[in-house]
matplotlib code that plots the C-alpha trace (Angstrom):
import matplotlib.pyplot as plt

x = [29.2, 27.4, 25.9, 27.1, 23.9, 20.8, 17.7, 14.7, 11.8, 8.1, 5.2, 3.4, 7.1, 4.8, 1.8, -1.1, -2.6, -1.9, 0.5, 3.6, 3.5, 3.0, 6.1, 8.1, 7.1, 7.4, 11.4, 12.2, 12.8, 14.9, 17.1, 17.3, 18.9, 20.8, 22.0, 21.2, 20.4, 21.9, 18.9, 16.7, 13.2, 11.6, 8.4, 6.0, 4.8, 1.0, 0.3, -0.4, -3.7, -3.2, 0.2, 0.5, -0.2, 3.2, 5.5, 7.4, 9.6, 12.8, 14.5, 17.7, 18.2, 21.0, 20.2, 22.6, 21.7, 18.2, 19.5, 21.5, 18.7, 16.5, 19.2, 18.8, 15.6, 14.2, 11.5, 12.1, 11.1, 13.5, 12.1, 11.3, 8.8, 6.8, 6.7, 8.5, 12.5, 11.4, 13.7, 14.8, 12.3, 12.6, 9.4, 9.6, 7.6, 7.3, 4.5, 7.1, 8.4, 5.1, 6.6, 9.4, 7.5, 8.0, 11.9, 11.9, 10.2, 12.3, 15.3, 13.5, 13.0, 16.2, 18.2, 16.2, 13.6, 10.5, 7.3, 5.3, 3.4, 0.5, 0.5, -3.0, -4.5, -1.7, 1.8, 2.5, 2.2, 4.2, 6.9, 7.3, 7.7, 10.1, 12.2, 12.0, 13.3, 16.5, 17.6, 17.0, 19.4, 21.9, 21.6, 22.4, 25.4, 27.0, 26.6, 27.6, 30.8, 32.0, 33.9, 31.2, 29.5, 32.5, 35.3, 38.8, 39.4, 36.8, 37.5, 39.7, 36.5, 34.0, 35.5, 34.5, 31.5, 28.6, 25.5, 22.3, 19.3, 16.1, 13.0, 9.4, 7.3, 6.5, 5.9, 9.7, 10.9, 11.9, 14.1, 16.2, 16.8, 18.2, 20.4, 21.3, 22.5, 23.9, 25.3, 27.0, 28.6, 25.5, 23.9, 20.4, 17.2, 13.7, 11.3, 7.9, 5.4, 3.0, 3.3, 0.9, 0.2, -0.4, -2.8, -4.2, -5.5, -6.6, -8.2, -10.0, -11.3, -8.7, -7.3, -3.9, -2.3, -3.4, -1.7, 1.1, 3.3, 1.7, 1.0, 3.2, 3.3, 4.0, 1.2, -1.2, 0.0, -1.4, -4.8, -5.4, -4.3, -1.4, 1.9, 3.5, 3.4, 4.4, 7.3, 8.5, 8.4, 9.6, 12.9, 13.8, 13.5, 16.4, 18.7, 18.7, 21.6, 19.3, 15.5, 13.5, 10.0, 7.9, 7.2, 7.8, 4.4, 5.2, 8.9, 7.1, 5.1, 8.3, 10.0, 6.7, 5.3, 9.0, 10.7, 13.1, 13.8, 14.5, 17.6, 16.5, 12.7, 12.2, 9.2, 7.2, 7.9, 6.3, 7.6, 5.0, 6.3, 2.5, 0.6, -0.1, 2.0, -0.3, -1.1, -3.0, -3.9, -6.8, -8.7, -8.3, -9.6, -12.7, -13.3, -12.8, -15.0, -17.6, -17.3, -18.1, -20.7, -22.4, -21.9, -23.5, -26.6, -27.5, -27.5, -29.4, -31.8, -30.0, -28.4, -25.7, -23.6, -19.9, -20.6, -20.9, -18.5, -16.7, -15.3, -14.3, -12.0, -10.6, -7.8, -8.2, -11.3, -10.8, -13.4, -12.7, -8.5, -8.8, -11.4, -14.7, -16.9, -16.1, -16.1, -19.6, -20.4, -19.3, -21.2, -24.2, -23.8, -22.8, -26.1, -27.6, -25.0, -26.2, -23.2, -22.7, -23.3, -22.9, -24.7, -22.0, -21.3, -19.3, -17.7, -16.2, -13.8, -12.6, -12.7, -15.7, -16.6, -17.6, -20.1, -20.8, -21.0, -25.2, -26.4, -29.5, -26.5, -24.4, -28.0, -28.4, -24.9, -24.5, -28.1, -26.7, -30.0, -30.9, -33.1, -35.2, -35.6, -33.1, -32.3, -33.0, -30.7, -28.9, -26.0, -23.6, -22.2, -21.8, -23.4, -21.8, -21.4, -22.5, -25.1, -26.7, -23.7, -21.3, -20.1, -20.5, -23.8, -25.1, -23.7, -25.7, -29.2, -28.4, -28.1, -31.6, -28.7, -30.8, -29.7, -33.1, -33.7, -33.7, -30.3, -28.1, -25.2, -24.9, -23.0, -22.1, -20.3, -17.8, -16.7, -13.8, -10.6, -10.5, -8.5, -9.8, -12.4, -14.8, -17.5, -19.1, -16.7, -14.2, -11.2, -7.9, -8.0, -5.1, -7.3, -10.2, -8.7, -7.5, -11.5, -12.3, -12.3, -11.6, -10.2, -10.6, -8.8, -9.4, -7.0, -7.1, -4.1, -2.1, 2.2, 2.2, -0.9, 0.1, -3.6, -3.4, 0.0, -1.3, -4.4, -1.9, 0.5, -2.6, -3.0, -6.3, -6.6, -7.0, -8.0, -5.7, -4.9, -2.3, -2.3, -0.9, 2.5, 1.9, -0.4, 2.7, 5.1, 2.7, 2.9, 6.5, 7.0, 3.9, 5.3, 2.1, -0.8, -1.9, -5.1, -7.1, -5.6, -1.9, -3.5, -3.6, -5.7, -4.5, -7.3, -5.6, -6.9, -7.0, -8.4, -11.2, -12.5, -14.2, -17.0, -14.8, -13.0, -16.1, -17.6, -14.3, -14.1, -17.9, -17.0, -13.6, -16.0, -18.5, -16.0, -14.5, -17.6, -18.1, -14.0, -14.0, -12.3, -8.8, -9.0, -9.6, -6.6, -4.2, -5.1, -4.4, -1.0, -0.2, -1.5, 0.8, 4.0, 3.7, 3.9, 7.1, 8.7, 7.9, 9.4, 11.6, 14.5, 14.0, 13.2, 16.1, 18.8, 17.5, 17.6, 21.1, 21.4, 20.0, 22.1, 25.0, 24.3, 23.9, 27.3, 29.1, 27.5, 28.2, 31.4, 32.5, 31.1, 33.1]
y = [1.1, 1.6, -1.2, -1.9, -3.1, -3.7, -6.3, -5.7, -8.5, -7.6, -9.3, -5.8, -5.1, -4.2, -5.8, -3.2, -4.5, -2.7, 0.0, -1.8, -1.2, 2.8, 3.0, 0.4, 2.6, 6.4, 5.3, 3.8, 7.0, 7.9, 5.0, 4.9, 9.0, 7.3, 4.6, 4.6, 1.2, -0.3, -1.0, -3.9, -5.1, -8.4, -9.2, -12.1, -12.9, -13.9, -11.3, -14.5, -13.4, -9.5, -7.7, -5.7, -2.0, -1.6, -2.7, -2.8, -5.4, -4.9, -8.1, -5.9, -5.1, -7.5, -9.8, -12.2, -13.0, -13.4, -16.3, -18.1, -17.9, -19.5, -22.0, -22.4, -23.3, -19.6, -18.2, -14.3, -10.7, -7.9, -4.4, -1.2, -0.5, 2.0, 4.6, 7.8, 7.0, 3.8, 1.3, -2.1, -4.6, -9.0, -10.5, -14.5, -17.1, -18.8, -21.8, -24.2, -24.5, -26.2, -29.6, -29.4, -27.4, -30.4, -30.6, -26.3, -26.7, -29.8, -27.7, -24.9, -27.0, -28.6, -25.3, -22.9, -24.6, -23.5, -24.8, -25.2, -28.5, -26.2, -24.1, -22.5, -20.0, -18.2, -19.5, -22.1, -19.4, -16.7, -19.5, -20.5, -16.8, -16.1, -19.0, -18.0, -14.4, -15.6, -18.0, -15.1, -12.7, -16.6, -16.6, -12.7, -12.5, -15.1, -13.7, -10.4, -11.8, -13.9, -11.0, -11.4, -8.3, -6.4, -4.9, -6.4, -3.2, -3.4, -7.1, -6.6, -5.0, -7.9, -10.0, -6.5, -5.9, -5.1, -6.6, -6.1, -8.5, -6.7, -9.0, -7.1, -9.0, -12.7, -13.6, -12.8, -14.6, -17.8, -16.0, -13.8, -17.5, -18.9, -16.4, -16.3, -19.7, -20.1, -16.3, -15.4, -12.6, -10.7, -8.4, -9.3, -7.3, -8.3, -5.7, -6.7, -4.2, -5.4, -8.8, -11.1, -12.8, -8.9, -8.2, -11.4, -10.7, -7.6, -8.6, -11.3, -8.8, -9.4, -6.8, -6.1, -3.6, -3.8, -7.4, -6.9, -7.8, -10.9, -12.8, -15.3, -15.5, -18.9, -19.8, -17.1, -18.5, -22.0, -20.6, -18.5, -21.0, -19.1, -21.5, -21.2, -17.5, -16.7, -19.3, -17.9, -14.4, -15.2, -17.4, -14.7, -12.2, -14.1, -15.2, -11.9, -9.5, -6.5, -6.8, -4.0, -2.3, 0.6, 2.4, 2.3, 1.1, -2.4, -2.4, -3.1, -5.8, -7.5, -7.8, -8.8, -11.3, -12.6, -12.2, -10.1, -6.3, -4.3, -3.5, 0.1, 1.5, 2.3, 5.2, 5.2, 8.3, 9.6, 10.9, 14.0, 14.2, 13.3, 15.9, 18.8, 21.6, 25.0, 26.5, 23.5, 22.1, 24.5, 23.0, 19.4, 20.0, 21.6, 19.1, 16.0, 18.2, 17.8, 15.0, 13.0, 15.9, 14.9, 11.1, 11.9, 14.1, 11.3, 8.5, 10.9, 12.5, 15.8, 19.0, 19.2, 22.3, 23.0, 24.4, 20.8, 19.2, 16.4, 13.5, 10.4, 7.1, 4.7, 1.8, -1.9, -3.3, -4.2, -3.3, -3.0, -2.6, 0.2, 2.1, 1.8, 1.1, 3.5, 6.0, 4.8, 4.9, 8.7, 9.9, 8.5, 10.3, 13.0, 13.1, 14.1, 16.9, 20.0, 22.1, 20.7, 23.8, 22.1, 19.3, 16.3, 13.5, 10.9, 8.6, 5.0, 4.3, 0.4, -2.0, -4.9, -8.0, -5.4, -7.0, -4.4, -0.3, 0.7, 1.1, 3.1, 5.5, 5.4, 6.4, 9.3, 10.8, 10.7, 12.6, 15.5, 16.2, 16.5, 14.3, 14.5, 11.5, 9.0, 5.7, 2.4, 1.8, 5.3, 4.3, 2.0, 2.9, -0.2, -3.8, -6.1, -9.7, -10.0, -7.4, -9.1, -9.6, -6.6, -5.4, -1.3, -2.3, -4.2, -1.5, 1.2, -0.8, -1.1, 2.4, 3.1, 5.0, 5.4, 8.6, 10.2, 13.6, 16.1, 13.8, 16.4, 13.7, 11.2, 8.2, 6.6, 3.7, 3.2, -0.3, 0.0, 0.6, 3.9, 3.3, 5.7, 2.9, 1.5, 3.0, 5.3, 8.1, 6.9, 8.8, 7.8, 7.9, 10.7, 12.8, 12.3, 12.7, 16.1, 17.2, 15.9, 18.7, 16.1, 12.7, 10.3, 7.4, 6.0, 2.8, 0.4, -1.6, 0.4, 0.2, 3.3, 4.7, 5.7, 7.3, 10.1, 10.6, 11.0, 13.5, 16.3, 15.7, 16.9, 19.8, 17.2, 18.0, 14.4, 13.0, 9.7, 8.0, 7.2, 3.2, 4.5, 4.7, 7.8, 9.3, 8.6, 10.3, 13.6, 13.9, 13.5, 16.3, 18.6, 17.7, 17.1, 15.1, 16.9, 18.7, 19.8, 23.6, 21.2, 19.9, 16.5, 15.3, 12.7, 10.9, 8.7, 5.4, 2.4, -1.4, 0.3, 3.9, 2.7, 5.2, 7.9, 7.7, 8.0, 10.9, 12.6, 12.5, 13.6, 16.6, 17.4, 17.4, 19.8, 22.0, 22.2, 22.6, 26.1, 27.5, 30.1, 30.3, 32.2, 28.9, 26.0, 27.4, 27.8, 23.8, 22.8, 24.8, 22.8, 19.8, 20.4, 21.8, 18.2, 16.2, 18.1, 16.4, 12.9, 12.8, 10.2, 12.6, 13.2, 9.2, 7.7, 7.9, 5.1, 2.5, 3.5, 2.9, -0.7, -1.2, -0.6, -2.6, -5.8, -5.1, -5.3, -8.6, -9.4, -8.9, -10.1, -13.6, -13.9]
z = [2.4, -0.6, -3.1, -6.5, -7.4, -5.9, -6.9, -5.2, -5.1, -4.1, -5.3, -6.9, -8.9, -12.3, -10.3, -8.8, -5.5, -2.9, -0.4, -1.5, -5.0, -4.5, -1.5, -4.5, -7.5, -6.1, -4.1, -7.7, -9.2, -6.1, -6.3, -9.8, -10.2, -7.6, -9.1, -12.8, -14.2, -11.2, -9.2, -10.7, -9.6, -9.9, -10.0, -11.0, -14.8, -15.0, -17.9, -20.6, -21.9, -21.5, -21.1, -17.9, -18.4, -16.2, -18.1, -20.9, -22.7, -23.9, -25.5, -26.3, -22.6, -21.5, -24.1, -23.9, -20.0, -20.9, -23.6, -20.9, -18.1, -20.9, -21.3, -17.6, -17.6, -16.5, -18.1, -17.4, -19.8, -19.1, -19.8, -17.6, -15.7, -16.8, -14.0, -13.1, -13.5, -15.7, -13.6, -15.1, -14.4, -14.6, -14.8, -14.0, -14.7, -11.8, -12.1, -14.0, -9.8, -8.6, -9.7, -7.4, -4.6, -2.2, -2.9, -1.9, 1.4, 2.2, 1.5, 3.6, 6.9, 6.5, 6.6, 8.0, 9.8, 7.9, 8.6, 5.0, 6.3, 6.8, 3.7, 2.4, 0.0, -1.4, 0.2, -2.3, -5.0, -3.3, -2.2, -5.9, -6.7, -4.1, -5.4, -8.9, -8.3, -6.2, -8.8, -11.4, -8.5, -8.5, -12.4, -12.9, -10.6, -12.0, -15.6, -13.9, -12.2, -15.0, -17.0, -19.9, -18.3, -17.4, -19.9, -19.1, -17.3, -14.9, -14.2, -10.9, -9.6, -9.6, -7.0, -4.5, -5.9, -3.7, -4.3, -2.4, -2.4, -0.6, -0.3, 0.6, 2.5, 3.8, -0.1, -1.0, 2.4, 0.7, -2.0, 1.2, 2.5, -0.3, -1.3, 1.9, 1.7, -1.9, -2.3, 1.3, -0.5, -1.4, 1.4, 2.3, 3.7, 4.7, 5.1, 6.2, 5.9, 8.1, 10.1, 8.9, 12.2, 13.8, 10.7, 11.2, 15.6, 14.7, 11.6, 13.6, 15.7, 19.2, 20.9, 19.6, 21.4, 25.1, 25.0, 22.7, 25.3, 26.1, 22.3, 21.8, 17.9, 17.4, 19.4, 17.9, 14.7, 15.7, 17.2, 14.1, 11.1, 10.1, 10.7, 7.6, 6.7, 10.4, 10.3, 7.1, 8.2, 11.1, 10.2, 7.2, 10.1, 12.0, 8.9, 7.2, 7.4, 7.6, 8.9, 8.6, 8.9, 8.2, 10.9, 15.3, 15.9, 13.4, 15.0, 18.2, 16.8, 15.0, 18.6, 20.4, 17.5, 15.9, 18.8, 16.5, 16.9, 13.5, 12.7, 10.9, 10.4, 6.7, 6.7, 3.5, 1.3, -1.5, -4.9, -5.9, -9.6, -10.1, -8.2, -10.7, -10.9, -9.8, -13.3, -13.8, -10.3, -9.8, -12.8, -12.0, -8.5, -10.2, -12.7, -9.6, -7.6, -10.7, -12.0, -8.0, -7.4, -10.8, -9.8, -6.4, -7.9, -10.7, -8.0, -5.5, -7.1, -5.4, -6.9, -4.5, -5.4, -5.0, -1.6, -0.2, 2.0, 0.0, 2.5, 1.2, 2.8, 0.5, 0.9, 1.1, 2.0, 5.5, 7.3, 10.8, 10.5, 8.1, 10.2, 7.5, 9.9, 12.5, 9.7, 8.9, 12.7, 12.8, 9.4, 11.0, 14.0, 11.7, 10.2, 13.8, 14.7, 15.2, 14.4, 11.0, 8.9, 5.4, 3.4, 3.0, 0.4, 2.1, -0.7, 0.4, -2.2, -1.1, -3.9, -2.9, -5.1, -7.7, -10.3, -13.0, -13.3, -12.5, -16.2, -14.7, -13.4, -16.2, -17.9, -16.2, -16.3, -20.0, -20.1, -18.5, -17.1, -13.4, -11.8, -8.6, -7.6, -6.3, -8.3, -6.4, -3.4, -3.8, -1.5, -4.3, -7.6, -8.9, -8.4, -6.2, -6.3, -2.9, -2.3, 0.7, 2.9, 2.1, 5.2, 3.8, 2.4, 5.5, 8.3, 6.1, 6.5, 10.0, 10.5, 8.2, 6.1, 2.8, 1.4, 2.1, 0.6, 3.5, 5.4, 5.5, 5.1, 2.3, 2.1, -1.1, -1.5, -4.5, -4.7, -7.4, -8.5, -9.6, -12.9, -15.2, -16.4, -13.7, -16.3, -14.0, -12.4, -15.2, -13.7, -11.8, -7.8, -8.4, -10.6, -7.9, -4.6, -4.7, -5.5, -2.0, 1.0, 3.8, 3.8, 6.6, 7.0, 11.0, 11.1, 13.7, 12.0, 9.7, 9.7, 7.9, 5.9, 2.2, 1.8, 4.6, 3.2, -0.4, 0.4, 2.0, -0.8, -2.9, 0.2, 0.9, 5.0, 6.8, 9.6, 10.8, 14.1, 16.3, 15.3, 12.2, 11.6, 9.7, 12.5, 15.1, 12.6, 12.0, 15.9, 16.2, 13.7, 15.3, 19.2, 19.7, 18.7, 15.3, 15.1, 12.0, 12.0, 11.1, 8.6, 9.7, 12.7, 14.4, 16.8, 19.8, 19.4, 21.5, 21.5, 23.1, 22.3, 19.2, 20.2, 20.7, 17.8, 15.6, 18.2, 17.1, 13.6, 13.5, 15.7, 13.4, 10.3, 12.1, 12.9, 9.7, 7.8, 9.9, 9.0, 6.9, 3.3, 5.0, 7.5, 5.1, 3.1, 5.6, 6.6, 3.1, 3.6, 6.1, 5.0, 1.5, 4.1, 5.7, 2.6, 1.7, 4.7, 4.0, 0.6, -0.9, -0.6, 3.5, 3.7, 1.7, 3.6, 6.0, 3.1, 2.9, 6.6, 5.5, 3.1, 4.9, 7.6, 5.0, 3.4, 6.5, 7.8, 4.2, 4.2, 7.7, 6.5, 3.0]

ax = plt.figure().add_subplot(projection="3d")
ax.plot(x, y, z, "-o")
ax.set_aspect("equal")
plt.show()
C-alpha cells in the first residue's frame, strides 16, 4: 500500500544539529520526485530574532489552512525547505503549550502510561514540540478531508485516503501517541535513531555490548536518570503501527533495551547531488587541500607541502562514543611508528564550547607570509570557553602532544561548525572534506555513521568499526570485514580492545602513507563504488516497506 500523503516530524526539519537532519534533508528529495508536494515536514519555530537559513516562507502556500490553524490557536509558517527537491515545510510555534504541559503528560500517563514525573533538560521542550506538530497533522487532515481541499470530483476519494504520520526520534514520541489516539485512520511510524538509554551506558562509560543481553532498560533508565525519555521511547515503540531503526546493530538494542523488536531497519542513504561533478571536483580538492594546509602552516610555524598526509575525524563531540580519544590514542602512537613514511596533519573537526576564531591566526593567514615559528598552544583553532577542561585539549597535554617542530605527526583541533564562517578556515565541511586523504571515524556507539558514509561519497578512503551500523553494512557488502585496499576499513571493535583499536588505525595509516599513486587511486575507486550503493535510490524501498506495514494496521483498525 502506498501513502496518499505523508508528514514527517523530526526536531532538525529546517534545524542543523546533527545526523538526523542530513539522513531527513538528502531522502527529501527522494520522496519528494516521488511524491511531489505530498510529503510534508514539520519542524520547530525558534527563528524570532534571525530567520533560519533553511527555510523559506511562503504565505501563499495553502493559505487558507494557515488562516484556520491561526483561528485554531496554532502559530505555524508554511514554506519550503530550502534543500535539494525544496519539500514543503510547517514550522510551529510550540512554547504557547508550556501552560498546559501538566494537562499533556496527564493525558500521556493516562492513555499510554508515560512517565514525565521525572522530566529534565530538554523533555519538556521536545514534548511541547511533539504535541504541537500532531495537532498541526489533526488540524491539516481535517482541512484536507473536508472537501475544501479536494474538487467535487475528487471527493469520493478522501474517505480512502492514506495518510502517514512518521515521528523521528524520542522528541517526536508524544506526537505518534496522540495521533495514534485521536486519528486511528492515519498510519504511524517511530523511528529512533539511536536509543537514548543505549547512548546513555555507553556514554557513561559501561560496557554496552558484552551485557546487552542482560540490561534491563527500565532499570538502567532509573540508575542513570533517564525515566522519562526511556518511557517515552519506549511506549511510542509499543503503540506505533510501524517501529523502526537505522541499522542491525540499534535493532538489537531496541529488543534488548524496549523490549520491542523493529518491525523494518531503515539504513541511512545519502543523496550525492552535492558532491562535484569531475570537471570541477579536481579543483575543489586542491583548493580544500590548501586552504587546511595554509591553516595548518600559520598555526605551526611549518611549511607542510601537498605531499602530507591529510587525516581528519569529525561528528559530534562525544568523546569516547564517537572514538576521539582512541583516535587521539593512535596519532600518538602514530607519532612513534616507524613505518610512517609521510609527515601528517591530523584535524579534529567536533564542534566544542567554541569562544572566538584565534585573531593571532586569522593574523597570519591574511599575511600570506610563512612563518617559522608556531603560535601559542599550536594544537586549537579557535578559543574555547573551557580551555582547561576540554576533553581534546586535556588528552593532548597528557600525551605531551605539543605540535613540536621535528613530530612527524600533528594534531590540530578544530572546534567548529564548519559553515563557511567560523572566521578562520571559512569554508563548508562539504568543500573541506574531500581535501582530506584519510578520514577516521572509530565509533564505539554509532547506529549508523553518516561521516564514513560522506568521505567515500567524496572518494575520501575511511577507516570505521564494526559498532557502526555503517561498518556492519560495508562488511555485509565486502563478505568480509573491509580493509583499506575496499576502500573502507572496518576495525572489529569490542567493550574491550580500546588498545587495539588505536594500534590499528595507527598501523592502517602507516601503511597507507607508503601506497603508491596507482594504489591510493584505486582505494578512492572503491571508496566512490561503495557510496554508489548506499544511495537514497538503493535505500528507499525500505521506507516503503514501513509504510506499508502502517497502512495495513491502519486500516485493519478503521
Amino acid at each position: 500500500m502506498k501513502p496518499d500523503y505523508i508528514f514527517e516530524s523530526s526536531w532538525e526539519v529546517c534545524n542543523k544539529v546533527g545526523g538526523i537532519y542530513t539522513v531527513l534533508s538528502t531522502r527529501a528529495k527522494t520522496l519528494q520526485e516521488e511524491m511531489k508536494d505530498h510529503i510534508i515536514f514539520i519542524g520547530p519555530d525558534f527563528w524570532k530574532e534571525s530567520e533560519s537559513p533553511y527555510f523559506a516562507e511562503d504565505k501563499a502556500l495553502f493559505a487558507q489552512w494557515q488562516w484556520e490553524a491561526k483561528e485554531q490557536g496554532l502559530q505555524v509558517r508554511v514554506g519550503r525547505w530550502t534543500i535539494p527537491g525544496e519539500p514543503i515545510a510547517v514550522l510551529v510555534d510550540f512554547h504557547p503549550f508550556f501552560e498546559k504541559k501538566n494537562e499533556i503528560y496527564t493525558w500521556l500517563w493516562e492513555h499510554y502510561g508515560v512517565d514525565s514525573l521525572h522530566a529534565y533538560g530538554d523533555y519538556d521542550e521536545a514534548s511541547m514540540f511533539s504535541y504541537a506538530a500532531a495537532l498541526v497533522v489533526e488540524s491539516f487532515y481535517h482541512w484536507m478531508t473536508n472537501g475544501d481541499f479536494i474538487s467535487e470530483s475528487a471527493a469520493g476519494k478522501v474517505s480512502g485516503m492514506k495518510v502517514i504520520y512518521h515521528a523521528n526520534e524520542w522528541m517526536c514520541g508524544l506526537g505518534a501517541l496522540y495521533i495514534n489516539n485521536k486519528l486511528p485512520q492515519i498510519g504511524t511510524i517511530f523511528t529512533t535513531h539511536a536509543t537514548s538509554i543505549g547512548r546513555s551506558i555507553a556514554g557513561n562509560q559501561k560496557p554496552l555490548y558484552d551485557y546487552l543481553f542482560a540490561y534491563n532498560g527500565d532499570q538502567m533508565a532509573d540508575e542513570l536518570n533517564m525515566q522519562s525519555k526511556h518511557s517515552i521511547e519506549k511506549r511510542t515503540a509499543m503503540f506505533v503501527d510501524c517501529f523502526t531503526t537505522v541499522s542491525d546493530i540499534t535493532a538489537n538494542e531496541c529488543k534488548e533495551l524496549l523490549d520491542k523488536p523493529v518491525d523494518v531497519v531503515l539504513p541511512n542513504g545519502f543523496d550525492n547531488s552535492f558532491v562535484p561533478k569531475p570537471q570541477v571536483f579536481a579543483r575543489k580538492r586542491r583548493m580544500a587541500r590548501r586552504r587546511l594546509l595554509a591553516v595548518a602552516n600559520a598555526l605551526l610555524g611549518e611549511q607542510l607541502d601537498d605531499d602530507t598526509l591529510i587525516v581528519s575525524t569529525s561528528g559530534r563531540y562525544e568523546f569516547r562514543n564517537k572514538g576521539i580519544d582512541v583516535f587521539v590514542e593512535s596519532m600518538n602512537r602514530l607519532l612513534r611508528d616507524k613505518d610512517l613514511k609521510k609527515k601528517v596533519v591530523a584535524f579534529i573537526e567536533v564542534p566544542g564550547w567554541v569562544g572566538e576564531p584565534r585573531q593571532d591566526l586569522r593574523e597570519r593567514l591574511d599575511s600570506g607570509k610563512q612563518f617559522d615559528t608556531p603560535l601559542d598552544v599550536p594544537q586549537v583553532t579557535h578559543w574555547l570557553h573551557n580551555m582547561s577542561h576540554d576533553n581534546v585539549l586535556s588528552m593532548l597535554k597528557y600525551f605531551d602532544m605539543h605540535n613540536r617542530k621535528d613530530d612527524k605527526v600533528k594534531v590540530i583541533f578544530l572546534p567548529c561548525y564548519l559553515d563557511g564562517k567560523d572566521g578562520i578556515v571559512d569554508m563548508t565541511y562539504y568543500d573541506i572534506v574531500l581535501g582530506n586523504d584519510l578520514c577516521v571515524y572509530p565509533s564505539y556507539y554509532e547506529p549508523w555513521g553518516y561521516t564514513p558514509l560522506e568521505a567515500i561519497a567524496f572518494k575520501v578512503p575511511c577507516i570505521t568499526t564494526d559498532l557502526a551500523g555503517f561498518g556492519l553494512w560495508a562488511n555485509k557488502v565486502f563478505g568480509h570485514n573491509g580493509e583499506i585496499e575496499d576502500g573502507v576499513k572496518v576495525i572489529h571493535r569490542t567493550d574491550y580492545n580500546y588498545s587495539e583499536v588505536a594500534d590499528n588505525i595507527k598501523d592502517t595509516v602507516a601503511k597507507f602513507s607508503s601506497m603508491t599513486p596507482k594504489q591510493i587511486e584505486a582505494c578512492r575507486k572503491a571508496a566512490d563504488a561503495l557510496s554508489k550503493k548506499a544511495l537514497w535510490s538503493e535505500f528507499i524501498k525500505y521506507y516503503h516497506q514501513a509504510y506499508d506495514i502502517a497502512l495495513r494496521k491502519a486500516q485493519a483498525r478503521m
